[in-house]
C-alpha positions in Angstrom: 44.1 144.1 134.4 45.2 146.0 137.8 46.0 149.7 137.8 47.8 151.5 140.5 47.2 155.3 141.2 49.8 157.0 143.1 49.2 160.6 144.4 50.6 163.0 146.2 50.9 166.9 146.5 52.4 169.0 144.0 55.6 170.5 145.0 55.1 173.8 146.8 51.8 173.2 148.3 51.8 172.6 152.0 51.7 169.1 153.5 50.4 169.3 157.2 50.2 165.6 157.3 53.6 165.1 156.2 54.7 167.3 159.0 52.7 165.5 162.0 54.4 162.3 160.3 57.8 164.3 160.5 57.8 165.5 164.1 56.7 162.3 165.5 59.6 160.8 163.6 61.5 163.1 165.3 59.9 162.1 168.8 60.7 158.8 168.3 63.9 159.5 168.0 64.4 159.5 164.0 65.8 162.4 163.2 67.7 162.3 160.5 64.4 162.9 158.5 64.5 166.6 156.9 61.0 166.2 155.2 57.9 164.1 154.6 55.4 164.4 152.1 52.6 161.9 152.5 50.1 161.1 149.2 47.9 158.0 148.8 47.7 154.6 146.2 44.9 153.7 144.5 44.6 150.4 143.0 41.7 149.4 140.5 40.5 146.2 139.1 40.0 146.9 135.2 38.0 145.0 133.4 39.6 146.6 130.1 41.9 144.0 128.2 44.2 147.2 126.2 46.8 148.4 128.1 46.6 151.6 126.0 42.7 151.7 126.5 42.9 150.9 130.4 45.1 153.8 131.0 43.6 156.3 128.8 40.5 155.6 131.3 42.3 155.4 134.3 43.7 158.9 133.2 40.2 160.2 132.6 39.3 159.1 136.3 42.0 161.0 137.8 40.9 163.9 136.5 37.5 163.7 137.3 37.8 162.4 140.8 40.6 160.7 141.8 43.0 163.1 142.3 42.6 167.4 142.9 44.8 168.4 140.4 44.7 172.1 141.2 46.8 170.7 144.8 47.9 167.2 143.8 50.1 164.8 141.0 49.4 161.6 139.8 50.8 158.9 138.2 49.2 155.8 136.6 51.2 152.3 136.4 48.9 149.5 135.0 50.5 146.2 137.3 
């Protein structure tokens, strides 16, 4: 079973990444783009057979490492 991770800041905290991404959008000539918030996937191999199971312990790895959840969201989609 394959789980995908998707995170990304919580609204209200500053992305600086985002930004650069933005303005150089804009430099290229893109700029119709009024924001840009840039977060990250990760994908996991699972060897856990329960869908119910597999994201119960993907959960628990989020919020042990995967993801700062003082700053950042996350979302869990078993694929």
């Amino acid at each position: 079973m394959k789980a995908r991770v998707t995170i990304m800041l919580k609204d209200g905290v500053l992305d600086p990444q985002g930004e650069a991404i933005r303005h150089a959008l804009a430099g290229l000539g893109h700029g119709g783009v009024d924001g840009v918030r840039q977060g990250k996937i990760i994908e996991l191999d699972l060897t856990e057979t329960d869908a119910e199971a597999a994201k119960a312990e993907v959960t628990r790895m989020c919020e042990g490492l995967l993801a700062n959840t003082v700053i950042e969201k996350y979302s869990v989609e078993l694929v």
